[in-house]
N, CA and C atoms of all chains as a GROMACS GRO file, in nm:
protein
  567
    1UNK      N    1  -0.136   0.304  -0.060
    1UNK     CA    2  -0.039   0.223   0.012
    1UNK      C    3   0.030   0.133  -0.089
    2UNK      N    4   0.165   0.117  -0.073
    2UNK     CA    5   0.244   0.044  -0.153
    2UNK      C    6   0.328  -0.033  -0.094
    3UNK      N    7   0.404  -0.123  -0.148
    3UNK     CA    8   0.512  -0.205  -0.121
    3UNK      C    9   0.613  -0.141  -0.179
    4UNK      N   10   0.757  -0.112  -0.071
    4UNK     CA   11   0.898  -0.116  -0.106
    4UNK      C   12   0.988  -0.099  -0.038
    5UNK      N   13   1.099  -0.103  -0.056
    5UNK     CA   14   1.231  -0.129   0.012
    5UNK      C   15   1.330  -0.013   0.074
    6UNK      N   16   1.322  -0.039   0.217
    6UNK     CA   17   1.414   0.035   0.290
    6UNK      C   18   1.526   0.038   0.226
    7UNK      N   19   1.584   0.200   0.168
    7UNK     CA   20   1.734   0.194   0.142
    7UNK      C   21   1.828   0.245   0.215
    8UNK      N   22   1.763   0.306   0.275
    8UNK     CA   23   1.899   0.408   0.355
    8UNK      C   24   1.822   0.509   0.461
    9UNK      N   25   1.898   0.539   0.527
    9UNK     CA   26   1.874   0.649   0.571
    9UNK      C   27   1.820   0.795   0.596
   10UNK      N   28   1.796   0.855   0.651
   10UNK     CA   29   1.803   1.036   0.652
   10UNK      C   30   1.847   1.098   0.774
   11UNK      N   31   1.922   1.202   0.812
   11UNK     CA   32   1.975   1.240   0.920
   11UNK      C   33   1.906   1.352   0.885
   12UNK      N   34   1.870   1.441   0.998
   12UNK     CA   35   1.792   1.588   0.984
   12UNK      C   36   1.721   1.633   1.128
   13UNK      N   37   1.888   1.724   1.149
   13UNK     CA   38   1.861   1.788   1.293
   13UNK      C   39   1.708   1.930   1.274
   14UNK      N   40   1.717   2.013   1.194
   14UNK     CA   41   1.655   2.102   1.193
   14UNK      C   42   1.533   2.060   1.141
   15UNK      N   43   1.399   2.031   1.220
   15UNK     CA   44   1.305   2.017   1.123
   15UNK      C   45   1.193   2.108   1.175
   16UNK      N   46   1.047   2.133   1.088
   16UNK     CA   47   0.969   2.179   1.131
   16UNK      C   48   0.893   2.083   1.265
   17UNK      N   49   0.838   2.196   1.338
   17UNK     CA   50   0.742   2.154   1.451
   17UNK      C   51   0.674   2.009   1.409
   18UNK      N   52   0.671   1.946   1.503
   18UNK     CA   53   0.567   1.836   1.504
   18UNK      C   54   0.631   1.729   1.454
   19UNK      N   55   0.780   1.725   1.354
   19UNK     CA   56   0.854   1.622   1.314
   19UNK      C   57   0.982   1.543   1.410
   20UNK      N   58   0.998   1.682   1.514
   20UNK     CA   59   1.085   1.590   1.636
   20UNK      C   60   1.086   1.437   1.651
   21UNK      N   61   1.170   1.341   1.675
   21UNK     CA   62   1.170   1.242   1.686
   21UNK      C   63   1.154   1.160   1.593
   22UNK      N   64   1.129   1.190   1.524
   22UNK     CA   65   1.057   1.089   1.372
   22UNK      C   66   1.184   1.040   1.312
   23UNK      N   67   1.164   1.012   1.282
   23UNK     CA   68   1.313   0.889   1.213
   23UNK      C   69   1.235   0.912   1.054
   24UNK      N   70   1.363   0.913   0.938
   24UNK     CA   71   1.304   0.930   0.796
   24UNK      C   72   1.389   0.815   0.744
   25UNK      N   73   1.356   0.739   0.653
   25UNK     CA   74   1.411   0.648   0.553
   25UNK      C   75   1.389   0.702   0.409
   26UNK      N   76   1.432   0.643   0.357
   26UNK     CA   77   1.501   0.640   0.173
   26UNK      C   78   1.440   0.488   0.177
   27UNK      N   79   1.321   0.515   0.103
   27UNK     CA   80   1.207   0.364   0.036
   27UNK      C   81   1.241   0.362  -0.109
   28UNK      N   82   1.214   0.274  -0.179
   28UNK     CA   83   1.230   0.250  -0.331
   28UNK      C   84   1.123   0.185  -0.293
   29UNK      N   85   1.005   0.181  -0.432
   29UNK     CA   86   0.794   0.132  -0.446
   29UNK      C   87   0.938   0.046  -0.504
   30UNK      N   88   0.861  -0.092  -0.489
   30UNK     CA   89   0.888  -0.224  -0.566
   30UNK      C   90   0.762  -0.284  -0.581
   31UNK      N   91   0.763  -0.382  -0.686
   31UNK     CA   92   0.644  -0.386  -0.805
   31UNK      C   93   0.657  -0.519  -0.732
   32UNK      N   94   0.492  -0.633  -0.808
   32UNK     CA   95   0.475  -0.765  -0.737
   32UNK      C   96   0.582  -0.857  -0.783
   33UNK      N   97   0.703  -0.820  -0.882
   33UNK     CA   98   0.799  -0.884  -0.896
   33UNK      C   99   0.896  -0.896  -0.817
   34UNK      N  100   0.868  -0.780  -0.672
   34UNK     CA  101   1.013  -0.799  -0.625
   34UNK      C  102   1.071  -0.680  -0.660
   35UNK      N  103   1.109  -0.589  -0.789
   35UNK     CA  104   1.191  -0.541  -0.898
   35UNK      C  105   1.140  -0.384  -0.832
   36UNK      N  106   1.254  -0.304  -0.863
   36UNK     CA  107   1.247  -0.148  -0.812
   36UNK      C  108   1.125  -0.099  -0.930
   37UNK      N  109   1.020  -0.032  -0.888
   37UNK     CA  110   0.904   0.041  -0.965
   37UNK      C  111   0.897   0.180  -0.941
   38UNK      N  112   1.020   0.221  -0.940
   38UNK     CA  113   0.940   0.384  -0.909
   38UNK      C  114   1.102   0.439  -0.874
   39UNK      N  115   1.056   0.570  -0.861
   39UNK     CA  116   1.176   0.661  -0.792
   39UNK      C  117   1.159   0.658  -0.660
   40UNK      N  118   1.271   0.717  -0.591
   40UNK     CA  119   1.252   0.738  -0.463
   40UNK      C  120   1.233   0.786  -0.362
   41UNK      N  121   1.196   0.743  -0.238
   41UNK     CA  122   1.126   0.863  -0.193
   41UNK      C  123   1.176   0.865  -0.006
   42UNK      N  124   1.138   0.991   0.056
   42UNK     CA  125   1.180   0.957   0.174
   42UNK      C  126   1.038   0.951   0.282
   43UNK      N  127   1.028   0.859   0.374
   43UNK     CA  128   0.894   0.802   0.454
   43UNK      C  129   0.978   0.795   0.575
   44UNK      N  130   0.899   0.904   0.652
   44UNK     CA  131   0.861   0.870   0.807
   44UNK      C  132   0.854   0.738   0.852
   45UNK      N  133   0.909   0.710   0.963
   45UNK     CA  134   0.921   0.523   0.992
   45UNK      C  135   0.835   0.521   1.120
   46UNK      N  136   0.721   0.458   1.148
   46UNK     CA  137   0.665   0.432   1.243
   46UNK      C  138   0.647   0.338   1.274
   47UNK      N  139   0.733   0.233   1.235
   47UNK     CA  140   0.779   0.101   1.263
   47UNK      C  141   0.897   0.036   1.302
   48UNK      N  142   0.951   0.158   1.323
   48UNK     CA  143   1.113   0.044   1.345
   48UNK      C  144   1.185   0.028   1.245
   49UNK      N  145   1.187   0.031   1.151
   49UNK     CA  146   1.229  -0.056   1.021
   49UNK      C  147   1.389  -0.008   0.982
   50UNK      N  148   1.455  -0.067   0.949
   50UNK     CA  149   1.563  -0.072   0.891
   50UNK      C  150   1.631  -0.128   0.733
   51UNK      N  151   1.752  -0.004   0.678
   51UNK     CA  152   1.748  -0.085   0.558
   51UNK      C  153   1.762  -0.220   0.528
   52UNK      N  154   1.748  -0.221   0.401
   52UNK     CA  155   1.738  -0.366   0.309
   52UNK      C  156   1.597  -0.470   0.358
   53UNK      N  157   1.522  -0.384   0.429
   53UNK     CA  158   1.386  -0.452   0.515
   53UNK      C  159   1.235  -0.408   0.397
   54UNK      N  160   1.158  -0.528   0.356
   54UNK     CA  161   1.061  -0.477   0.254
   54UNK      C  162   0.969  -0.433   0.389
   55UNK      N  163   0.897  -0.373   0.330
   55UNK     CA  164   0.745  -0.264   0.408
   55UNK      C  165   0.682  -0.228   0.315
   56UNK      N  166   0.586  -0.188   0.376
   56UNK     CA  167   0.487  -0.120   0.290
   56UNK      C  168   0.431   0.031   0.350
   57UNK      N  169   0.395   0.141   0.275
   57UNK     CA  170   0.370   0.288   0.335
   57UNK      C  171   0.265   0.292   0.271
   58UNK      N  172   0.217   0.438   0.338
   58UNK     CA  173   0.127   0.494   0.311
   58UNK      C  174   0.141   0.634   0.276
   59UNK      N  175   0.082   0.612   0.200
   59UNK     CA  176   0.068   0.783   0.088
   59UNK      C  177  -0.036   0.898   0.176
   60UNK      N  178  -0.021   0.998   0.147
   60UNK     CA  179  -0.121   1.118   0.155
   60UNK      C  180  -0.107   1.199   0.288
   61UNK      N  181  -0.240   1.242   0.296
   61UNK     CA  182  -0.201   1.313   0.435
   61UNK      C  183  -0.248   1.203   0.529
   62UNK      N  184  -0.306   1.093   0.539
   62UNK     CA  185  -0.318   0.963   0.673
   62UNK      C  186  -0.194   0.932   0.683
   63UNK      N  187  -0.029   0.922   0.615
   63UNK     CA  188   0.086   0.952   0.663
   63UNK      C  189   0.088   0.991   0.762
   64UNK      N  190   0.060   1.096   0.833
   64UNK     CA  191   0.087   1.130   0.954
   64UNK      C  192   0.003   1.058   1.064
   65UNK      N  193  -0.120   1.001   0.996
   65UNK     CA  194  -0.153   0.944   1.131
   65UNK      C  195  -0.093   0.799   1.169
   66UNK      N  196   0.019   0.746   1.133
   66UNK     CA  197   0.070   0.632   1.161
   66UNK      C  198   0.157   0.677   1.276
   67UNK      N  199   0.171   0.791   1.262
   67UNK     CA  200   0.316   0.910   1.410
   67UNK      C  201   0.263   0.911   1.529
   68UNK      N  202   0.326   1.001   1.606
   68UNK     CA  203   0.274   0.989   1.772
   68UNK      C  204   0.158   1.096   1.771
   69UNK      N  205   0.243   1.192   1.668
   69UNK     CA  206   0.170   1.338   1.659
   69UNK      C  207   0.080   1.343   1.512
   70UNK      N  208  -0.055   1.350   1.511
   70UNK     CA  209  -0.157   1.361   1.380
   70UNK      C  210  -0.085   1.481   1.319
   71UNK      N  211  -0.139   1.456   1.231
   71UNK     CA  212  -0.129   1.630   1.072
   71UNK      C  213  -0.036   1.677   1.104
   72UNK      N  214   0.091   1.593   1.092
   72UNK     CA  215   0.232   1.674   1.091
   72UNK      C  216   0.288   1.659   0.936
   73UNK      N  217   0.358   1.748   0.900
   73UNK     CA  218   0.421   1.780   0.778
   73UNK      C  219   0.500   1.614   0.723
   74UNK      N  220   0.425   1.521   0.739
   74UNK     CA  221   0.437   1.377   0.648
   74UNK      C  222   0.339   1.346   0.536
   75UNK      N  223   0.415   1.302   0.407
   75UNK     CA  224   0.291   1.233   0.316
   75UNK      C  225   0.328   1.092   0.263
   76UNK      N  226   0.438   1.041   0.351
   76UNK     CA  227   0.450   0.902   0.282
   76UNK      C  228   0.505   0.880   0.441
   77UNK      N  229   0.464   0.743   0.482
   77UNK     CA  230   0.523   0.687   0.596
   77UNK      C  231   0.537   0.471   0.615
   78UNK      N  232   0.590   0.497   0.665
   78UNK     CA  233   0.623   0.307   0.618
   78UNK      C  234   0.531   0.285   0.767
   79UNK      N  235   0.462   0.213   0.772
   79UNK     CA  236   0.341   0.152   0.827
   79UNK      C  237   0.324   0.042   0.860
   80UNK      N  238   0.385  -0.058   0.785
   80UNK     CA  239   0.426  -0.208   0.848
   80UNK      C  240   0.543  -0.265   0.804
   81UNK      N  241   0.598  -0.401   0.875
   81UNK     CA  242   0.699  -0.482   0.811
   81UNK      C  243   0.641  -0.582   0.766
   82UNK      N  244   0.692  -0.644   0.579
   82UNK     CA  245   0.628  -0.730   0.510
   82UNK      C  246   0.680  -0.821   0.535
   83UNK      N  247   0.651  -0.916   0.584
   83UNK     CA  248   0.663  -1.075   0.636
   83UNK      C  249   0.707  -1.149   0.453
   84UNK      N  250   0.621  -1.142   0.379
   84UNK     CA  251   0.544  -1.249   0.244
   84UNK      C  252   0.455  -1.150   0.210
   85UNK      N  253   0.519  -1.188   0.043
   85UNK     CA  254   0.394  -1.179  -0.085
   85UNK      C  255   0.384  -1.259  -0.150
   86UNK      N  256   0.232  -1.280  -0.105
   86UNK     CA  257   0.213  -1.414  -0.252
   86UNK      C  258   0.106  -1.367  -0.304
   87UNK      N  259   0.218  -1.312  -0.442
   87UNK     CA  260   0.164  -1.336  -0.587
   87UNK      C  261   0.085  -1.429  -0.634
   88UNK      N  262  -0.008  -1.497  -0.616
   88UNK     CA  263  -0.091  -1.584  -0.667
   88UNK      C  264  -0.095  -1.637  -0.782
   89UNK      N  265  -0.134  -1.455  -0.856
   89UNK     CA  266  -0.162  -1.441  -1.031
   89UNK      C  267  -0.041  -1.386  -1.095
   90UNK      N  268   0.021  -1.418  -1.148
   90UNK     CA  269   0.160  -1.401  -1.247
   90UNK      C  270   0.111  -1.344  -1.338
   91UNK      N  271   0.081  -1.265  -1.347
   91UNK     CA  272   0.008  -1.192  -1.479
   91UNK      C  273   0.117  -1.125  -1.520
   92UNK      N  274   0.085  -1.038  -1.656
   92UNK     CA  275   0.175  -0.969  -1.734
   92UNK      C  276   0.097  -0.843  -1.741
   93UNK      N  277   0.124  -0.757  -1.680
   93UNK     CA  278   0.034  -0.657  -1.758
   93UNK      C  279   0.009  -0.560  -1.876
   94UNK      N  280   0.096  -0.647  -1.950
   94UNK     CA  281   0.096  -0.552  -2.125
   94UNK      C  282   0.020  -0.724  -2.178
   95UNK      N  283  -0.004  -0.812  -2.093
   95UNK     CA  284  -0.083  -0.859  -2.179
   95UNK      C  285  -0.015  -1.065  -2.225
   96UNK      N  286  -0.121  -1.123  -2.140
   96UNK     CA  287  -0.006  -1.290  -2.143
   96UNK      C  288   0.046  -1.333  -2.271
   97UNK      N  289   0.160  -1.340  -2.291
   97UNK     CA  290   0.212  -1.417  -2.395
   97UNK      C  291   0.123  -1.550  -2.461
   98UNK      N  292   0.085  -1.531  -2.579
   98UNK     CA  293  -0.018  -1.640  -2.567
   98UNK      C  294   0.050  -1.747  -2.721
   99UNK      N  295  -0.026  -1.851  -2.644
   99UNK     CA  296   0.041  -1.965  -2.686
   99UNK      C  297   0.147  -2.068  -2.604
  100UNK      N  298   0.172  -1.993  -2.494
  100UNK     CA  299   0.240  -2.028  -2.416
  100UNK      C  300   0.190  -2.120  -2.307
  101UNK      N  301   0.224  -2.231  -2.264
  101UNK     CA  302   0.166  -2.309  -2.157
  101UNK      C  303   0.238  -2.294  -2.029
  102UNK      N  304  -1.369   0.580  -0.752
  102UNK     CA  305  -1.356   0.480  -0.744
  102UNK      C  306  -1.301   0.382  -0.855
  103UNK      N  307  -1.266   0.260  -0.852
  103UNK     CA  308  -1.153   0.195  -0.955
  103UNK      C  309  -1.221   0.047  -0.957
  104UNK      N  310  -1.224  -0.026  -1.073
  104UNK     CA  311  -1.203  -0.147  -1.071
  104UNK      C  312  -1.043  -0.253  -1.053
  105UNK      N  313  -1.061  -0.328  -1.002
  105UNK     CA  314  -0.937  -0.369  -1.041
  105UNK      C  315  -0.948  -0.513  -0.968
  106UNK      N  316  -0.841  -0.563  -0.954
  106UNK     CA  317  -0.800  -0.712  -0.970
  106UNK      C  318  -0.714  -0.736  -0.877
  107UNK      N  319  -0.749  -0.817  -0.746
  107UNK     CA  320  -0.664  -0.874  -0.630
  107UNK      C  321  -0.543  -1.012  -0.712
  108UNK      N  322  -0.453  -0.938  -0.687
  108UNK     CA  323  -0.301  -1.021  -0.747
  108UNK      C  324  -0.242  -1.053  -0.638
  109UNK      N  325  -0.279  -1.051  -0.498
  109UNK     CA  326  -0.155  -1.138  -0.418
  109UNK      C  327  -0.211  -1.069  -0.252
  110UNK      N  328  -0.156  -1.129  -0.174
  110UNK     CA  329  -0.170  -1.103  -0.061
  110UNK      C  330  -0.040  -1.048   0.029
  111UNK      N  331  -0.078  -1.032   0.113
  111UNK     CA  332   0.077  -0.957   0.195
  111UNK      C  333   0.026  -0.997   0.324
  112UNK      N  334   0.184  -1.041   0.376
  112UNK     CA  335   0.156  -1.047   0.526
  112UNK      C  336   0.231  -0.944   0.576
  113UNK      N  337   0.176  -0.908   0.706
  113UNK     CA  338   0.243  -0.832   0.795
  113UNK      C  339   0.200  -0.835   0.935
  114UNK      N  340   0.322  -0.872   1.008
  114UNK     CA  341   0.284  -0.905   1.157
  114UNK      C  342   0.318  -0.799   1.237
  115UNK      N  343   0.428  -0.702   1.219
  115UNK     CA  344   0.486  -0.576   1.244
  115UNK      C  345   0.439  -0.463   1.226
  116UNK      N  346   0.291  -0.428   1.282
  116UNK     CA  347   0.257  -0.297   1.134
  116UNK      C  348   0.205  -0.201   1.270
  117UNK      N  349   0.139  -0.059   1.225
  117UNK     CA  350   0.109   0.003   1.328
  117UNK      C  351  -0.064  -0.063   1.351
  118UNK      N  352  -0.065   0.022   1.505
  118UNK     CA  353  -0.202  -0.104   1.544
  118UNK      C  354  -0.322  -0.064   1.459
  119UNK      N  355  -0.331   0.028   1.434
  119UNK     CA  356  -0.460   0.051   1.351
  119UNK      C  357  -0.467  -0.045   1.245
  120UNK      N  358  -0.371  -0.137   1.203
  120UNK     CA  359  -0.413  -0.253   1.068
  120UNK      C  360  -0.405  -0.336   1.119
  121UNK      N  361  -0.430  -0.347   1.310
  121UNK     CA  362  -0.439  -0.497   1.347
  121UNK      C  363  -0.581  -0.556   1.287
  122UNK      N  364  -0.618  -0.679   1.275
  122UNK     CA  365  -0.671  -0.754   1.199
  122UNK      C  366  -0.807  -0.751   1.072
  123UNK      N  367  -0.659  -0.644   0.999
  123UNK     CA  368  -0.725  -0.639   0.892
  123UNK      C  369  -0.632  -0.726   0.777
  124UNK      N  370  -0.678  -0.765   0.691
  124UNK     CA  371  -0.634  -0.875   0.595
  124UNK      C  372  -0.579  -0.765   0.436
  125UNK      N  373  -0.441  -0.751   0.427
  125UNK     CA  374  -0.393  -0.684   0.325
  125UNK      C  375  -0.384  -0.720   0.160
  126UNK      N  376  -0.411  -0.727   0.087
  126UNK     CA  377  -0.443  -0.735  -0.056
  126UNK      C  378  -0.356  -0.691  -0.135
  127UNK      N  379  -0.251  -0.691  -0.246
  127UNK     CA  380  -0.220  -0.656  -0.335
  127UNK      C  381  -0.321  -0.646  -0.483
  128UNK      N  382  -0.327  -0.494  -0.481
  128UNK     CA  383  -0.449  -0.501  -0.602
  128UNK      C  384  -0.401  -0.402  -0.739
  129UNK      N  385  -0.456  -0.444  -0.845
  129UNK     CA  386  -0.370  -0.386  -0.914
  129UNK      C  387  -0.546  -0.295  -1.041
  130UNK      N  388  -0.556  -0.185  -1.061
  130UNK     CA  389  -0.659  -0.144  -1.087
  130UNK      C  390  -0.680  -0.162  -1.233
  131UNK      N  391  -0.781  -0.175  -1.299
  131UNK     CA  392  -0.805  -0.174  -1.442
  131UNK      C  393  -0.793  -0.032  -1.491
  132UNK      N  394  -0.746  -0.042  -1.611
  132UNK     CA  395  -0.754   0.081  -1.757
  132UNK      C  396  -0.865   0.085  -1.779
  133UNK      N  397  -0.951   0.195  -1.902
  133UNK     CA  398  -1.036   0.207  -1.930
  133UNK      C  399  -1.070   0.046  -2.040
  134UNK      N  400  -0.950  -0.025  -2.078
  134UNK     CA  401  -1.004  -0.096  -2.143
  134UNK      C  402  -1.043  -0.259  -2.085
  135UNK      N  403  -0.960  -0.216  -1.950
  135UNK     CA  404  -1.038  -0.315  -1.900
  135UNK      C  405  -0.888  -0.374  -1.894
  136UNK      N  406  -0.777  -0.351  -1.976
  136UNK     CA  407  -0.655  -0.452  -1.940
  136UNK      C  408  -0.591  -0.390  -1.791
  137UNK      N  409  -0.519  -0.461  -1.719
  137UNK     CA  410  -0.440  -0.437  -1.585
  137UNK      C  411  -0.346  -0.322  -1.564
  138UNK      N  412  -0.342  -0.230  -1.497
  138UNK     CA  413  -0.228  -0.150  -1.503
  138UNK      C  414  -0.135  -0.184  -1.416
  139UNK      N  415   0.007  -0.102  -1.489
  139UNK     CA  416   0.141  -0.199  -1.408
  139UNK      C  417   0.180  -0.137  -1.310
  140UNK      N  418   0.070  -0.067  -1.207
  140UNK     CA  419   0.179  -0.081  -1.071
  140UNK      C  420   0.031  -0.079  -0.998
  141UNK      N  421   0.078  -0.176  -0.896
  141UNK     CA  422  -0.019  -0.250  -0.768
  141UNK      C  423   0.042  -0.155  -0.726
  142UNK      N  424  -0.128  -0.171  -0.584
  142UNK     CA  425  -0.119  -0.111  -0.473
  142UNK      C  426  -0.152  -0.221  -0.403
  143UNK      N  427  -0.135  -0.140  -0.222
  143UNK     CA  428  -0.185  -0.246  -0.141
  143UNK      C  429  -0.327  -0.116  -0.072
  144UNK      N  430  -0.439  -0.249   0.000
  144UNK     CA  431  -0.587  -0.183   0.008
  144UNK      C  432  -0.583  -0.312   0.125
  145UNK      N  433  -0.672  -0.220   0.188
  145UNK     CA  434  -0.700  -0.289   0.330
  145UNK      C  435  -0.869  -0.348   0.265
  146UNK      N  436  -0.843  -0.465   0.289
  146UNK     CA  437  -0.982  -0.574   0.298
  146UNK      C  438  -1.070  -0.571   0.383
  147UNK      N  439  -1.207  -0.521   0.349
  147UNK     CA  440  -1.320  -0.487   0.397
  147UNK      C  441  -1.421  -0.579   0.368
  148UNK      N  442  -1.419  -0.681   0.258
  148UNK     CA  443  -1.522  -0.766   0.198
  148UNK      C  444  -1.495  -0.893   0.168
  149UNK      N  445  -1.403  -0.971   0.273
  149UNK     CA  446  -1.328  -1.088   0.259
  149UNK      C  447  -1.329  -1.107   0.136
  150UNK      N  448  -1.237  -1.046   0.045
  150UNK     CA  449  -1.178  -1.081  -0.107
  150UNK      C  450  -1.073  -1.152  -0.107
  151UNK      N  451  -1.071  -1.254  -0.247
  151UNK     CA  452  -0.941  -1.315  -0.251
  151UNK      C  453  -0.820  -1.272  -0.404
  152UNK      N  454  -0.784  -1.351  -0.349
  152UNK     CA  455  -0.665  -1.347  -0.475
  152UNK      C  456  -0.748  -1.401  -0.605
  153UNK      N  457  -0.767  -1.341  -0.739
  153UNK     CA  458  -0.826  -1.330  -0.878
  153UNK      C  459  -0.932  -1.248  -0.835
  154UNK      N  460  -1.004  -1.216  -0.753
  154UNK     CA  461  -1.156  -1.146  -0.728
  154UNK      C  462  -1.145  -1.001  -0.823
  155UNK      N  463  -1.240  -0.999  -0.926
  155UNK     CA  464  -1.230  -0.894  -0.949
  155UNK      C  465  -1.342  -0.778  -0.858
  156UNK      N  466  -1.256  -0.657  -0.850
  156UNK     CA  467  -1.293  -0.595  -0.678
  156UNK      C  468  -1.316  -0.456  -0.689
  157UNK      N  469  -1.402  -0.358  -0.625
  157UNK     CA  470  -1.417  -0.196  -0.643
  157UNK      C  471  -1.326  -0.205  -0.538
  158UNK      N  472  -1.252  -0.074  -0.567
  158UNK     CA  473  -1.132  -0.018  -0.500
  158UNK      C  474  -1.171   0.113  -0.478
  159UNK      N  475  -1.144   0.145  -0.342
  159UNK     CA  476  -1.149   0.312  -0.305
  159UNK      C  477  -1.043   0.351  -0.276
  160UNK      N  478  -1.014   0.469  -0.315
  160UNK     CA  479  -0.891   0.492  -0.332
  160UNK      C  480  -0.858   0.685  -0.271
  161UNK      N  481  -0.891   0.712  -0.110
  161UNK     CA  482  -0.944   0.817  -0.116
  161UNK      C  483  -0.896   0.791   0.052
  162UNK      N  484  -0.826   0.856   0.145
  162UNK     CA  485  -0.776   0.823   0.217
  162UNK      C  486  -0.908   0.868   0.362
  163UNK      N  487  -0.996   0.968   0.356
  163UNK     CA  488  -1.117   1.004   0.407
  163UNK      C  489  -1.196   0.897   0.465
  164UNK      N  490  -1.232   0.850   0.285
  164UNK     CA  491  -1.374   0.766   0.340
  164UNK      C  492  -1.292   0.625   0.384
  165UNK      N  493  -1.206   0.583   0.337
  165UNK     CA  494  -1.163   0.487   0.382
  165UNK      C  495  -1.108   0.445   0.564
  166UNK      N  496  -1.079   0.548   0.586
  166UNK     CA  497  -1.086   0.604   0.725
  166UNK      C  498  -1.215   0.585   0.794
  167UNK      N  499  -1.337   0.633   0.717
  167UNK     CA  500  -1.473   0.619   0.789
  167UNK      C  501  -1.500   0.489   0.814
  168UNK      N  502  -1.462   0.431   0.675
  168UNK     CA  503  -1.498   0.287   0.665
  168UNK      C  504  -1.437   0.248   0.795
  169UNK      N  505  -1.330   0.192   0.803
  169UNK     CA  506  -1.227   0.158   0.904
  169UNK      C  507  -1.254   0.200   1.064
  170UNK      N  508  -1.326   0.304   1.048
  170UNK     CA  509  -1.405   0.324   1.210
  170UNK      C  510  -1.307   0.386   1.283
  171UNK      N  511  -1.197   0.416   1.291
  171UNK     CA  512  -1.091   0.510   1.351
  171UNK      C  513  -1.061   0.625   1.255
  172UNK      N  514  -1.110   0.743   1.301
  172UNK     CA  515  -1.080   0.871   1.287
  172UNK      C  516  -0.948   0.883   1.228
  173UNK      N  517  -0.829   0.842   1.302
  173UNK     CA  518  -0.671   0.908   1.250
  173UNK      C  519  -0.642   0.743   1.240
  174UNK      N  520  -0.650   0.698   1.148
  174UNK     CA  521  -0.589   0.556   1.068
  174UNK      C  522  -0.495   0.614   0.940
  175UNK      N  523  -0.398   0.576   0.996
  175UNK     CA  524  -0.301   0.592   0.854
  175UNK      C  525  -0.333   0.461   0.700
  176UNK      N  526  -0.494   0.468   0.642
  176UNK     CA  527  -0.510   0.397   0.540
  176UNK      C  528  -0.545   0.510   0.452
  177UNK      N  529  -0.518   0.459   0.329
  177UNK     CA  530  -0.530   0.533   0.219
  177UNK      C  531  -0.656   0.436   0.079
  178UNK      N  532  -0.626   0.290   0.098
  178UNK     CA  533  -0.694   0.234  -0.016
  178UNK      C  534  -0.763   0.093   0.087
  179UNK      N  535  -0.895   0.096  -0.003
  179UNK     CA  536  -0.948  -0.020   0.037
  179UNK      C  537  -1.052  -0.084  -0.049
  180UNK      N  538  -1.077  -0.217  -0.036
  180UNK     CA  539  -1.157  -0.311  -0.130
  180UNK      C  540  -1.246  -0.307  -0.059
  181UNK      N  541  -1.363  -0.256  -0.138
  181UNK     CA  542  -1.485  -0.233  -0.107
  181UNK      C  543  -1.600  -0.316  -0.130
  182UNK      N  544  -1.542  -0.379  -0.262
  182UNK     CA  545  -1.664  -0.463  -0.275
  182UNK      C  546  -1.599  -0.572  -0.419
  183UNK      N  547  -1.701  -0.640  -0.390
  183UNK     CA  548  -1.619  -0.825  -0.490
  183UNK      C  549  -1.757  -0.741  -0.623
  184UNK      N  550  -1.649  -0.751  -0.712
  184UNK     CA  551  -1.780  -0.708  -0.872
  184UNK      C  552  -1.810  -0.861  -0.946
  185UNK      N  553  -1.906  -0.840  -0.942
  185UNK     CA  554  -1.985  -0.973  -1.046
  185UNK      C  555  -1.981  -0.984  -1.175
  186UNK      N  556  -2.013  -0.876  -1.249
  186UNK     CA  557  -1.980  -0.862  -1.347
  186UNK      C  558  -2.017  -0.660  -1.390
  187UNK      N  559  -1.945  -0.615  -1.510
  187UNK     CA  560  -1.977  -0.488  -1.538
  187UNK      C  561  -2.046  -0.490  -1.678
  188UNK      N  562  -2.122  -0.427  -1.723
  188UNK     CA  563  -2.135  -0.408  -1.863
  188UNK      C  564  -2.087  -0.297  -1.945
  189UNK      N  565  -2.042  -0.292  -2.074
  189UNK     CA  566  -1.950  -0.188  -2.107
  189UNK      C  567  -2.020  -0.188  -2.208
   0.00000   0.00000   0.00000
């Protein structure tokens, strides 16, 4: 499960069985900065969600169980709307600049 | 399974019901050397952990499911346990 940002859309009349109704978005993973981390991807919405809205999804095949219908042809699905992140620890992860106060 | 390091919390009041009141974590897992790797995940909290806790992470969408006690839960990662210390 990750954090990132509703971008857009997907329209898609023809789909396989079991995907009827499902609504698809265009997510970008954004990192604890806020900042785009990843490429992009498209997630099943079982929340409502709309662009420019942060969320967070879920990876794998439990994707589908956030739907109406289990073990349908989903592996990423947006799962909640993110209210707040608090970052606590500001870390660096190549490592804290040191010397620095 | 993963070590790693709770960096932040997340709220979410909007989510599907299976993560009703569970407490969400931003965790970010250790390298072999022990420094942080750069992309967090989020893990559903099982062991009232906080923000700095260094934490075992499961990362396996199955057992985490078992854990969680609902069969078809759309979770994938969860903090399993607060680490005390490791020896290397």
């Amino acid at each position: 499960m990750y954090l990132a940002k509703v971008v857009g859309t997907v329209v898609a009349t023809q789909k396989i069985d079991g995907l009827g109704g499902v609504k698809f978005m265009v997510v970008e993973p954004v990192g604890d900065d806020g900042k785009p981390a990843g490429p992009r991807a498209v997630a099943a919405d079982a929340v409502q969600s709309g662009p420019g809205e942060l969320v967070y999804v879920c990876t794998g095949r439990e994707a589908s169980m956030a739907l109406d219908e289990k073990f349908v042809a989903v592996d990423l699905s947006i799962v909640g709307h993110v209210d707040d992140v608090m970052v606590l620890v500001p870390e660096s992860p190549k490592g804290a600049k040191k010397g620095k106060k | 399974m993963l070590l790693g390091k709770v960096v932040g919390n997340v709220v979410s009041t909007v989510k599907v019901p299976d993560h009703d009141g569970f407490k969400l974590l931003l965790v970010r897992p250790e390298n072999l050397d022990g420094s942080l790797a750069e992309k967090s995940f989020i893990a559903l909290d099982l062991v009232r952990a906080g923000v700095g806790d260094r934490v075992l992470l499961l990362r396996e969408g199955s057992s985490v499911r078992d854990l969680v006690g609902q069969a078809a839960s759309p979770v994938h990662a969860a903090v399993v346990g607060i680490v005390d210390e490791v020896e290397r």
